[in-house]
N, C-alpha and C positions, 0 to 999 in steps of 0.2 A: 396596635401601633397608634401611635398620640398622632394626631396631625395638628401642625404648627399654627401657632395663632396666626401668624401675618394672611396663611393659605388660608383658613376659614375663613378672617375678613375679607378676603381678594375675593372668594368664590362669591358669598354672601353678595356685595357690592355687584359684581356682575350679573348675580343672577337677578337680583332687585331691578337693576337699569333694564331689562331685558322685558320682567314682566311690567312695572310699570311702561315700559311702550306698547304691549302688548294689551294689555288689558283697559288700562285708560289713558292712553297715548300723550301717555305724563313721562316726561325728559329729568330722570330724579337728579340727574349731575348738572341740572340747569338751574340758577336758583333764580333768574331774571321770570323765569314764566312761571312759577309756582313758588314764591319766596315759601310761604307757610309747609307745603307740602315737603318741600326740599329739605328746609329744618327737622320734619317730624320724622322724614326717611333717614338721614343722618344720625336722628337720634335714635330710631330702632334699630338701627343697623349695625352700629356702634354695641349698644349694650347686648343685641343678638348676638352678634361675633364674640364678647367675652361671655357671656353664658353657657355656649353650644363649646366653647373650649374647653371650660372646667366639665361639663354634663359630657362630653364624648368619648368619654369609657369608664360611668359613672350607670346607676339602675337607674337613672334617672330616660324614658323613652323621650319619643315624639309624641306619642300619644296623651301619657300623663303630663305634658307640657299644655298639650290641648286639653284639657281636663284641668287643669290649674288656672286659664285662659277664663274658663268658662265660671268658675268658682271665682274668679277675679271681676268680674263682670257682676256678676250675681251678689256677690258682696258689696262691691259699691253702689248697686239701686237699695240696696237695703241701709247702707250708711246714709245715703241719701235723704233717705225716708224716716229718719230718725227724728231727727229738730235739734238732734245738738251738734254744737257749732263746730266744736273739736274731731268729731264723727263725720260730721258734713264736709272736713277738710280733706279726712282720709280719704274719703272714697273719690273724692274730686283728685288727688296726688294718683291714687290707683287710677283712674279713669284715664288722666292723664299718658301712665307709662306704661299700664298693662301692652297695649300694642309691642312693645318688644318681646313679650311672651307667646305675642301670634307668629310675630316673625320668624322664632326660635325654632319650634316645633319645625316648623317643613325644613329650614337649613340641618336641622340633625336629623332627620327621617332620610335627605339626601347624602350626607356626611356616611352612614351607616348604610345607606342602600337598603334601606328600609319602610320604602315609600307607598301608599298605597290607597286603593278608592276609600277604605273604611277612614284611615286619616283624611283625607280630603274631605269625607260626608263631617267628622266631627269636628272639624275646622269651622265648616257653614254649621252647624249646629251651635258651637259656642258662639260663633259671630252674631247667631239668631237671639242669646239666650241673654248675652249684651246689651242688644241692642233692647230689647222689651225691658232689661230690667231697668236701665237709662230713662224710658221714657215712665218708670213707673214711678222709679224716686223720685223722678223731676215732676212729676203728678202731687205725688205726697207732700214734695216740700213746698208745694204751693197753697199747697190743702192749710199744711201749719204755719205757713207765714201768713196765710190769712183768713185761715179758718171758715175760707167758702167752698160749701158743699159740691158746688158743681163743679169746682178742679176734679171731682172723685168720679166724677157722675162723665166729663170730657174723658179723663184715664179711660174710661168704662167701652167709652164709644171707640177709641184710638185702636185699642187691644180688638173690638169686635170688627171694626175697621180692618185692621190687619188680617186679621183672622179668616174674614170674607173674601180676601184676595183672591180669585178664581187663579190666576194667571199666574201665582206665586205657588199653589196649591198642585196645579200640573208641574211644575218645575222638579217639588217636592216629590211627587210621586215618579215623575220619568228617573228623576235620582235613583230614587229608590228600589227600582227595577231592572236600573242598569244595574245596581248593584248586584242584584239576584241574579242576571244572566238573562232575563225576561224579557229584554228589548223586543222582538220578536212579536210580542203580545202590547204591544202598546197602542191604543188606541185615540186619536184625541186629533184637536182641527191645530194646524201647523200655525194659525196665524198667534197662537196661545204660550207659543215656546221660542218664538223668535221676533227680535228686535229688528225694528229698519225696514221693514220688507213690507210697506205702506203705499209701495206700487203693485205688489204683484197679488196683494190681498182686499184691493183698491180703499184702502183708509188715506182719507186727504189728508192731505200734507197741512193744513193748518191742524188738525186733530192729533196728528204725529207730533207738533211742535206744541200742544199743550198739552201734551204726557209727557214729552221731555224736558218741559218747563217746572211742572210740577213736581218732578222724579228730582231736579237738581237742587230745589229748596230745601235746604237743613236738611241733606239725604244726612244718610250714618258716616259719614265720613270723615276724618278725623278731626278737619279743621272745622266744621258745624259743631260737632260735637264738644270741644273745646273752648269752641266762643261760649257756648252756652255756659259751659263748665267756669268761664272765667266770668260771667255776669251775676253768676250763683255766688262764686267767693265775693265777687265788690259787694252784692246784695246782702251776704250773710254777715261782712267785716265791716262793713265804711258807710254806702247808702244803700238805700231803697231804690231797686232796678223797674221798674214798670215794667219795663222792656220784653221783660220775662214770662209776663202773663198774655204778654198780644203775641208772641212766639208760640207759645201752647195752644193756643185760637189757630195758630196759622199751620201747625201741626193735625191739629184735629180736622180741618179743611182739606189739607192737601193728603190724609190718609181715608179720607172720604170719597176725593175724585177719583185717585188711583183704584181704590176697592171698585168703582165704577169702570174703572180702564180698559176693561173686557167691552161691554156694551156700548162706550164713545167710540 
């Protein structure tokens, strides 16, 4: 049975307003308090609803949507990384509008009644695999716009940075054992897996407010991610962005406090 375009986008639309209050207590049908946000959800939402129409009784899953997410991602740190200008535009367009391919995936996994932990685990896993390849091309194109070693040598620290994350690493792993059925066997200290709770594991509140300070800078999220994306095109089309190089200083900083996040 086809289900009707207007019902996909109606579902889509609700269910979006629903998690964005849920998750980051963002109002998407509000555009006064998130103009940027409001835009980028409209526009996933939009081209989710006509994709998941034509894919909804097509071989096309949820899964391999998530898998083209993550190939999407992965491709544009590497157009990034190129030095040519035409390639460098691509992958900035894909960076741009991939996000409607994340959208996509969970509305037809719902659509189909098809839903599940393994989808959700590769969902975070393509999201992860974006996000590294972002900061890797944006490393590169800095390396060849100006041909200084230490953009390569910063990349180097950013990735080990992340990589050291204690606190993202327990996340990782409790994931991954709910998966298995394992909860049961988990063992680890509560103040490592939960957010907010700076009274009951007595972490001062100025210390809470410079993780959450830090966590808000150029996080991964769409409209960080875009500016940057749009300073690259004026840098690689028109002028020379400075701007760009004290950004990546500022990324290397704040992926260094966090990695310490555990111990502050």
């Amino acid at each position: 049975m086809r289900i009707p375009y207007k019902k996909i986008r109606d579902l889509n639309w609700s269910y979006r307003k629903k998690e964005g209050k849920r998750r980051c207590n963002i109002n998407l049908y509000n555009f006064y308090s998130e103009p940027y946000t409001y835009f980028k959800s409209v526009l996933y939402k939009e081209i989710s609803s006509i994709l998941v129409f034509f894919f909804q009784n097509s071989f096309v899953t949820a899964n391999s949507l998530t898998i083209l997410y993550a190939f999407l991602g992965l491709l544009s740190g590497i157009l990034l990384a190129t030095g040519n200008e035409n390639l460098i535009l691509i992958g900035l367009l894909i960076i741009f509008f991939k996000g409607s391919i994340d959208w996509s995936d969970g509305l037809l996994a719902r659509l189909s009644n098809k839903t599940s932990l393994l989808g959700s685990l590769l969902d975070e896993w393509a999201g992860l695999i974006g996000s590294y390849s972002f900061i890797i091309g944006y490393g590169f194109y800095l390396y060849n716009k100006t041909n200084e070693i230490y953009f390569i040598i910063l990349l180097i620290m950013i990735i080990a940075f992340r990589a050291l994350d204690i606190k993202n690493y327990f996340y990782l792993m409790t994931t991954y054992r709910l998966y298995n059925n394992d909860i049961n066997k988990i063992q680890f200290k509560k103040k490592f897996l939960f957010k907010n709770k700076s009274k009951k594991y007595n972490v001062s509140k100025f210390k809470n407010f410079i993780k959450k300070m830090f966590q808000s800078i150029l996080d991964d999220r769409s409209r960080s991610i875009d500016f940057i994306c749009l300073l690259i095109f004026l840098d690689t089309f028109y002028f020379d962005v400075v701007l760009l190089n004290y950004i990546f200083f500022i990324l290397v900083f704040k992926y260094a406090i966090l990695s310490l996040e555990v111990s502050i």
